[in-house]
C-alpha positions in Angstrom: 60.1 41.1 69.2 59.4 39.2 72.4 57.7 40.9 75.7 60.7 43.5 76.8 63.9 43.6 75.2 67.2 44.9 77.1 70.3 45.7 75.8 74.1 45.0 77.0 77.5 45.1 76.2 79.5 41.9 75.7 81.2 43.0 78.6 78.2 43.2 80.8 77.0 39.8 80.0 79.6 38.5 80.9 80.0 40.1 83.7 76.3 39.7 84.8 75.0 36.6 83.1 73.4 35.3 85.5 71.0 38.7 85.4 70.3 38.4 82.0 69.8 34.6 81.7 66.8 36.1 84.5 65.6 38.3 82.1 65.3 35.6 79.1 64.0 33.2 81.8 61.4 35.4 82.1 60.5 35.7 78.6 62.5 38.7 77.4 64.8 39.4 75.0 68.6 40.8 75.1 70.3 42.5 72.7 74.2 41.9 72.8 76.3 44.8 71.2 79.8 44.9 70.6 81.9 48.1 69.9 78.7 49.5 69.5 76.9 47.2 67.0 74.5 44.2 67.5 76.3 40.9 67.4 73.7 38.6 68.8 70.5 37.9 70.3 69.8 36.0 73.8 66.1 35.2 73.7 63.8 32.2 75.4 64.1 28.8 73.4 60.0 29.0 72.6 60.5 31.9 71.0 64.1 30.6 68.9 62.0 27.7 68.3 58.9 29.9 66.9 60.7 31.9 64.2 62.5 29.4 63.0 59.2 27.7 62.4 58.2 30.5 61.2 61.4 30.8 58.8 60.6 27.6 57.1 56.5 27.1 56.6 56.5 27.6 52.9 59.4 25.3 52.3 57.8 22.6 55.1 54.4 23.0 53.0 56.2 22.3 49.6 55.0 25.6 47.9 58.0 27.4 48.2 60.1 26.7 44.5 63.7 27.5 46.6 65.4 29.3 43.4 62.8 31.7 43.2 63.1 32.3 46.5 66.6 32.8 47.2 66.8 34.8 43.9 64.3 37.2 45.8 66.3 37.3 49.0 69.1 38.1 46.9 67.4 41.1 45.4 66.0 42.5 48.9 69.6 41.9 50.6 71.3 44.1 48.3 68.3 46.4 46.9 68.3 44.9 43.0 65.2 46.5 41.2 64.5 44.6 37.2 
């Protein structure tokens, strides 16, 4: 999570973008909800650019074997146990 995080309505973003573009200018983070549920993110680009860094260091270092890997994603996503 990044500094403060804010929530709104898709509604209210639209309706006050220029308010929350503020907020992520300032480094924080806002959750967008729709009919209740999550449906995006609006966060600063250093931090978009961090975790997707983050997302892809074992594959950028060449020690990640991609199979395995997805096999294990696969297994967390939808709680598989051997």
């Amino acid at each position: 999570m990044i500094g403060n995080t804010a929530t709104a309505t898709a509604t209210e973003m639209q309706n006050n973008f220029g308010r929350y573009l503020a907020l992520v200018q300032s480094g924080s983070e806002v959750i967008v909800t729709k009919n209740g549920k999550e449906v995006g993110r609006f966060i600063p680009r250093a931090a978009a650019v961090s975790y997707l860094t983050d997302s892809l260091t074992g594959i950028l270092k060449g020690d990640t074997d991609i199979d395995q890997a997805k096999e294990k994603e696969l297994k967390e996503r939808y709680e598989i146990t051997d």
